[in-house]
C-alpha positions in Angstrom: 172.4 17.4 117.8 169.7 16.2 119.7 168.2 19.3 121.1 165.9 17.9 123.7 169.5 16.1 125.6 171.1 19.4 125.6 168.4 21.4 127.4 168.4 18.9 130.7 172.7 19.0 130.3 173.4 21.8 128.8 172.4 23.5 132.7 173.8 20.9 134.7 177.0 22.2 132.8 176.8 25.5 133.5 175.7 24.6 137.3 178.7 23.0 138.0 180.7 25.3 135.9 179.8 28.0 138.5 180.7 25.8 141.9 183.9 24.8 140.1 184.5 28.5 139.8 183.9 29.1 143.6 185.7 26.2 144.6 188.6 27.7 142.5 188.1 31.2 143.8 187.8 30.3 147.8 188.9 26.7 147.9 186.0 25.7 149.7 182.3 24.0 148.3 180.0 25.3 150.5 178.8 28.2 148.7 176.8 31.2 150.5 173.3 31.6 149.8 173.9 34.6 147.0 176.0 32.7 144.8 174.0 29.3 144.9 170.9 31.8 144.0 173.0 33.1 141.3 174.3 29.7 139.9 170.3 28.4 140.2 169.0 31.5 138.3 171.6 31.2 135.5 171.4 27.5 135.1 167.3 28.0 134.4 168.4 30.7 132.1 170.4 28.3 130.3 168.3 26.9 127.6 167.2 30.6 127.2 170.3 32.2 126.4 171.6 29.3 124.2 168.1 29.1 121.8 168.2 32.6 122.0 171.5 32.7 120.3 170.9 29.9 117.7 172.7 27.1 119.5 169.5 24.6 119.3 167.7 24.6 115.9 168.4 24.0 112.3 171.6 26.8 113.0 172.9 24.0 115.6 173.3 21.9 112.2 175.2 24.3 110.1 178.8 23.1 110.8 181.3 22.7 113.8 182.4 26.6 113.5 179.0 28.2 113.1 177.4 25.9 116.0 181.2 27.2 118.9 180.0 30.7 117.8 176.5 29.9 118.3 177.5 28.6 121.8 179.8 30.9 123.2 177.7 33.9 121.6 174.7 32.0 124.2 177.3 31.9 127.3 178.4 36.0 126.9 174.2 36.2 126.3 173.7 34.3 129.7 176.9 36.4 131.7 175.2 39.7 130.3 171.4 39.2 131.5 173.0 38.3 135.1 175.4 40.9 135.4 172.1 43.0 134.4 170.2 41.9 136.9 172.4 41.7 139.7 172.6 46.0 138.5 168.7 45.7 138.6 168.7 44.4 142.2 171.6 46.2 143.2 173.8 43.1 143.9 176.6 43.1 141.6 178.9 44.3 144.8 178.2 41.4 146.4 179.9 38.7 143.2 183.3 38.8 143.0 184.1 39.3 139.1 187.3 36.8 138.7 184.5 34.3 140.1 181.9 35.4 137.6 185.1 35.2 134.8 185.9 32.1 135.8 182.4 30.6 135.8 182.0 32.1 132.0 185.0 30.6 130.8 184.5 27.2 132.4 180.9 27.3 131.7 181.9 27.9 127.9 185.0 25.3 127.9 182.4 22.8 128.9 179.6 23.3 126.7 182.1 23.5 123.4 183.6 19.9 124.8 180.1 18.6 124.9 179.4 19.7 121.3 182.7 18.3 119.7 181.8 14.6 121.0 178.3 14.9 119.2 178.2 12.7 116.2 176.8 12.8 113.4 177.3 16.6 112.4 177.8 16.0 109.0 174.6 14.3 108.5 172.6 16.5 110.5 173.6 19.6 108.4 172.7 17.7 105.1 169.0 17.0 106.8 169.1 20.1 107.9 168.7 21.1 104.1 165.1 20.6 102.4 165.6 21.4 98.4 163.0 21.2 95.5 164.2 21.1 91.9 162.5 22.6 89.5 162.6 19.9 86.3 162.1 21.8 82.7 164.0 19.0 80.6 162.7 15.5 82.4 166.9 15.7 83.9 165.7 15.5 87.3 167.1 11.3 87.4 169.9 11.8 85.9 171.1 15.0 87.7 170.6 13.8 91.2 172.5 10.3 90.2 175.2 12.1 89.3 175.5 14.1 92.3 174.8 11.3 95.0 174.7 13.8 98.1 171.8 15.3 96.8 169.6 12.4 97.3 169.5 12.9 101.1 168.4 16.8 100.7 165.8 16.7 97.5 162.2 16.7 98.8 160.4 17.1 96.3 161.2 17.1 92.3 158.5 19.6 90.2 158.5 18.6 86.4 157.5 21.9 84.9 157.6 20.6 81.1 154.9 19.7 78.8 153.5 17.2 81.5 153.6 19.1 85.2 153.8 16.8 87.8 155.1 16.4 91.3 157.3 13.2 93.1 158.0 13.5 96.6 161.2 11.8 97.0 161.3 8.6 99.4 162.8 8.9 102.7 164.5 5.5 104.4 162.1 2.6 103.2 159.5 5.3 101.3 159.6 4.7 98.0 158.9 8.2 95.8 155.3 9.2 94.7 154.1 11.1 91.6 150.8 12.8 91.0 150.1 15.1 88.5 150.2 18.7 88.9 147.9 21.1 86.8 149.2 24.2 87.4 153.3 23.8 88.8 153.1 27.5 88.9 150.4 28.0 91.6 152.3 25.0 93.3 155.3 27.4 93.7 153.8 30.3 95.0 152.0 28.2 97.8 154.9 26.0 98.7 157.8 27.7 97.8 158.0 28.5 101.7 158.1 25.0 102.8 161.6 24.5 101.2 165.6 25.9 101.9 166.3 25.9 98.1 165.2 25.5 94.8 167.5 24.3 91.9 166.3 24.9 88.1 167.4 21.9 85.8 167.0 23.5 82.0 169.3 22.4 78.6 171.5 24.9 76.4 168.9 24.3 73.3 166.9 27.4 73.7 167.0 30.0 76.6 163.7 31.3 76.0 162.1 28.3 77.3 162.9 28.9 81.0 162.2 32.1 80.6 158.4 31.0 82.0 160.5 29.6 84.9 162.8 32.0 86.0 160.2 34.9 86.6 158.3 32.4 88.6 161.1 31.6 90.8 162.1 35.5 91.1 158.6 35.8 92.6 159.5 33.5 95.4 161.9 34.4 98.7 163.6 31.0 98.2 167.4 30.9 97.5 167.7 29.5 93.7 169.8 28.1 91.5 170.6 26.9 88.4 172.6 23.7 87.4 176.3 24.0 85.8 174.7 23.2 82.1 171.9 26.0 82.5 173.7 28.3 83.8 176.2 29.0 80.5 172.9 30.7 79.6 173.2 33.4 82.4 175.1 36.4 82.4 176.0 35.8 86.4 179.1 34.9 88.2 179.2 31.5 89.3 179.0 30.2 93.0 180.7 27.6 94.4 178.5 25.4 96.8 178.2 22.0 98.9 176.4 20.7 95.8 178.7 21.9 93.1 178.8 25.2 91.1 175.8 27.5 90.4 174.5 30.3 89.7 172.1 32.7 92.4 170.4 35.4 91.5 170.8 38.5 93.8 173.1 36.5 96.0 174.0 37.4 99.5 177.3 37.9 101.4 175.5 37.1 104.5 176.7 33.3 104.7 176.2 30.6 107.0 178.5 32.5 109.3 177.2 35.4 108.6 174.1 34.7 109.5 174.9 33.1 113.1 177.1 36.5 113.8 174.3 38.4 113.1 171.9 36.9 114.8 174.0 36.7 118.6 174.7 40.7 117.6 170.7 41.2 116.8 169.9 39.4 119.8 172.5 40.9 122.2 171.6 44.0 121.3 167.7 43.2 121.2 168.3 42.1 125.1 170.2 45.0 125.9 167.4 47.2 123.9 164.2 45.5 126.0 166.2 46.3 129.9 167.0 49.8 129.2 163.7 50.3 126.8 161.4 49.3 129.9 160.5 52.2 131.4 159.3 53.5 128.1 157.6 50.4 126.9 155.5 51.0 130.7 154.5 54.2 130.0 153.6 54.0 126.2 151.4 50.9 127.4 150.0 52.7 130.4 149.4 56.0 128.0 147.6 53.7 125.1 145.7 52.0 127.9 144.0 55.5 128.7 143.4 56.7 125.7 141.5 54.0 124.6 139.8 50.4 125.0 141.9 47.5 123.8 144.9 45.4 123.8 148.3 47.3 124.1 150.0 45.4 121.4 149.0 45.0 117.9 149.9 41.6 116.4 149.8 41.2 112.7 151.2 38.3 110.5 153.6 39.2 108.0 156.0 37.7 105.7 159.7 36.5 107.4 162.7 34.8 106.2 161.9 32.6 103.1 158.4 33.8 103.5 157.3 32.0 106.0 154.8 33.9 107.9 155.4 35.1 111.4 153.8 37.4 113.5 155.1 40.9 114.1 154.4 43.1 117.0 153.3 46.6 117.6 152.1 49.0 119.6 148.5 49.3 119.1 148.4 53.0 117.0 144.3 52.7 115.8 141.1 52.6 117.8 140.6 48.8 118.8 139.1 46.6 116.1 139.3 49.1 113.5 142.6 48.0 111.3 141.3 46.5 107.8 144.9 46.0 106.6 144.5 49.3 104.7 147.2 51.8 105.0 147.0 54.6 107.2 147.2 57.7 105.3 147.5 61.7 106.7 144.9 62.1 109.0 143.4 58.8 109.4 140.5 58.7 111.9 141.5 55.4 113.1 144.4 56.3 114.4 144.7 57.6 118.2 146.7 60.7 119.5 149.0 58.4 121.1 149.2 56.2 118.2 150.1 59.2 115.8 152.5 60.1 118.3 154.1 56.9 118.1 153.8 56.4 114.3 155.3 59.8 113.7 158.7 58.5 115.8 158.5 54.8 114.9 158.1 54.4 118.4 155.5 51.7 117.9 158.0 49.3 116.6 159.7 48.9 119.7 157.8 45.4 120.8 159.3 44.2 117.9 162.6 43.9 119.9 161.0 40.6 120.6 160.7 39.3 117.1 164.3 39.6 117.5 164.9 38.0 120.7 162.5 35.2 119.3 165.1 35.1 116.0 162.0 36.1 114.0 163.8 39.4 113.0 166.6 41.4 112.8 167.8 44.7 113.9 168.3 45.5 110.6 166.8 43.9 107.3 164.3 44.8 105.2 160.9 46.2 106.6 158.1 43.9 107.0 154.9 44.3 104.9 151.3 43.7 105.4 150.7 40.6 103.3 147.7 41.9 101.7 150.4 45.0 100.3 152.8 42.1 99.4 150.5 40.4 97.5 148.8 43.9 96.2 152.2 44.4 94.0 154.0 41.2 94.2 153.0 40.5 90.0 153.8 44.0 89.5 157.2 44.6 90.9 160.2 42.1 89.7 161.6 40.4 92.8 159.7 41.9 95.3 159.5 38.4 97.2 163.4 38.3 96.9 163.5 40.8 99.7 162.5 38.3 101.8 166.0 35.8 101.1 166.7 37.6 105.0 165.4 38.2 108.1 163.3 41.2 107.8 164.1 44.2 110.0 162.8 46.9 112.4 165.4 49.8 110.4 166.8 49.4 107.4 168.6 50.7 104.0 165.0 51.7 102.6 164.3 53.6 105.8 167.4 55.6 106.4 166.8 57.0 102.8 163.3 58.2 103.4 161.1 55.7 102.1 159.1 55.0 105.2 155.1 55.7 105.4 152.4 54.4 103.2 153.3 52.9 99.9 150.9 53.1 97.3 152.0 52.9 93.7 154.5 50.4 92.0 157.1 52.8 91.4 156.9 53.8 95.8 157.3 50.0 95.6 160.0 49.6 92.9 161.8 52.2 95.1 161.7 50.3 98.2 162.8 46.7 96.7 165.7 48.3 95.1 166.9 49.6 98.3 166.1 46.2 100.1 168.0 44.5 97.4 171.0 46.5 97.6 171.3 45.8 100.9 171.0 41.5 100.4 173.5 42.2 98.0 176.2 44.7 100.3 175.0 43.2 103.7 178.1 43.4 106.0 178.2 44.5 109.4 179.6 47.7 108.9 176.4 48.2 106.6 174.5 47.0 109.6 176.4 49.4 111.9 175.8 52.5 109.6 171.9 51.9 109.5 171.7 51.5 113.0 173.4 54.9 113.4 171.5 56.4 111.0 168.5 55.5 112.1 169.3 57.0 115.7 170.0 60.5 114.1 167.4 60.6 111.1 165.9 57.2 110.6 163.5 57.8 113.3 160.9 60.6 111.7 159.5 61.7 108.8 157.1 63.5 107.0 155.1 60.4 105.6 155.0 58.9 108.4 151.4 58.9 109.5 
């Protein structure tokens, strides 16, 4: 899908989606000013409403079903933040709803017919797809030949054998390029991020030789896998894929549907969350704007989905300039009245309803950490980085079960992940639903929050 064509049609659609509506409704084209103002406010919404529920980007790509859900997920997104702000203004007596009905369901009709003459779907999910193998047995060549539809999606092929070395794989007339690698383990850890999935070619003779390899790839957020000969070695159920069988460690049901599903719920919700939430988010910034000097949001990068790094927001808790990445503990002179106030009931976290809007987060996932606490336990606690296979969240299955607050040893930490990997491994929206609940009635406080 060409993403760039879509955001000049995509509200030309929806434009004269609404005028057919009226025409429809009254029978006549020449619109009153109130619904032509409408119709121009929710065509420039538009692009808005359909990025923010996935329908352009790499989740456009992910097959015909996922990419309709993406779209009509964007059109209820678009109907919902008009019918919000014709409450706002109070105009919503002034649109009649079997217009506004209409407008949705033409407006949706249109934008799906658009999307099923786009060619090419196929092959844009497959780019969509960026994988590194992992080579302990020099089976890389032989592997990929015998599954041909891996040659469009294999970036990059790490030989992690006697002799380390890296190929980056050609692309059209690009013929592959090897250099040697001296250390294919530091290679993972700082490029691990750049890549969908990682596949682990190995040989039946002797399991303790990927040993080594395994633990690395644990350490990583990347989904993994092992080829169908490796993977006799594993006591895991198998997995049936585009590329075949495998085997993934701490697997997921949160699929491709999933995933699109809980992302137009996240951000429905997150939209929803921001409107009624403004009031509050005034005063807290008016209230941390007294207290003290400074910006009213705290911005910090963190790890996100696959660990990439993305940039969380907060409500600034600490006196301006003074947050070293150290954990605040009981009683922390850096942190303001307001800001322990707002730490104590979480209520700092509430900018980070736009992480979600911005598809950065979720409602619900694992919590983000500082970096610097990441990488404090990351070669201390198994799978720590797996936590980050998801979005990561502003509640979640850690929280609800009182580990909030400062974390400080290994076993706090060990605590944590097992929570956060429980929940990868349960996800469902009923999980989701519970959580949410949960954190309205308890999830909220605590006494280590400082």
């Amino acid at each position: 899908m060409k993403t760039p064509l879509h955001i000049i049609t995509d509200p030309l659609l929806v434009a004269l989606a609404g005028l057919l509506a009226y025409v429809l409704r009254w029978g006549r084209i020449d619109a009153e000013f109130s619904y032509l103002l409408a119709i121009t406010l929710g065509a420039m919404a538009t692009p808005v409403a359909l990025y923010l529920s996935g329908s352009y980007g790499r989740q456009a790509s992910m097959g015909r079903g996922a990419r309709s859900l993406s779209v009509v997920g964007g059109v209820l997104l678009l109907a919902l933040l008009l019918s919000a702000l014709s409450v706002i203004t109070k105009t919503s007596s002034e649109f009649s709803r079997i217009w506004m009905f209409s407008w949705t369901l033409l407006a949706t009709i249109g934008l799906l017919a658009v999307r099923r003459q786009d060619r090419g779907e196929t092959q844009a999910s497959v780019n969509a797809t960026r994988v590194l193998v992992c080579d302990h047995a020099g089976r890389a060549s032989s592997f990929i030949q015998a599954h041909p539809e891996l040659e469009r999606i294999v970036d990059t092929v790490l030989s992690i054998g006697e002799r380390a070395s890296i190929t980056q794989m050609g692309r059209g007339n690009l013929e592959p390029s090897t250099e040697d690698c001296e250390n294919w383990r530091s290679y993972l850890v700082a490029n691990s991020h750049r890549y969908d999935e990682i596949w682990l070619l190995g040989t039946r003779n002797d399991p303790s030789d990927l040993l080594p390899a395994i633990l690395q790839l644990t350490a990583t957020p990347v989904r993994y896998h092992f080829d169908p000969e490796t993977s006799r070695l594993l006591q895991h159920p198998l997995r049936t894929t585009s590329q075949g069988v495998s085997v993934e460690l701490h697997a997921s049901p949160l699929d491709t549907h999933g995933r699109i599903l809980k992302s137009l719920i996240d951000r429905t919700l997150a939209a929803i969350g921001v409107v009624v939430a403004l009031p509050l988010l005034a005063l807290i910034s008016v209230l941390i704007r007294l207290e003290s000097a400074g910006p009213v949001l705290f911005r910090q990068q963190r790890h996100g989905l696959n660990g990439r790094p993305i940039p969380v927001y907060k409500f600034r808790t600490m006196v301006a300039g003074s947050d070293d990445g150290v954990q605040a503990t009981a009683g922390d002179h850096r942190v303001t009245r307001v800001g322990g106030f707002l730490r104590r009931y979480s209520l700092d976290e509430l900018p980070q309803l736009i992480n979600v809007l911005l598809g950065q987060m979720s409602l619900v996932g694992p919590r983000p950490h500082p970096m610097t606490l990441n990488h404090q336990f990351m070669h201390e606690v198994d799978a720590l980085m797996q936590r980050h296979k998801v979005k990561p969240g502003i509640t979640g299955w850690a929280q609800i079960n009182g580990l909030r607050g400062a974390t400080t040893t290994p076993d706090d930490m060990a605590r944590r992940i097992a929570h956060d990997i429980y929940y990868i491994e349960h996800w469902s929206l009923w999980l989701d639903l519970k959580i949410l609940v949960l954190t309205l009635i308890r999830g909220w406080t605590g006494d280590n929050a400082y």
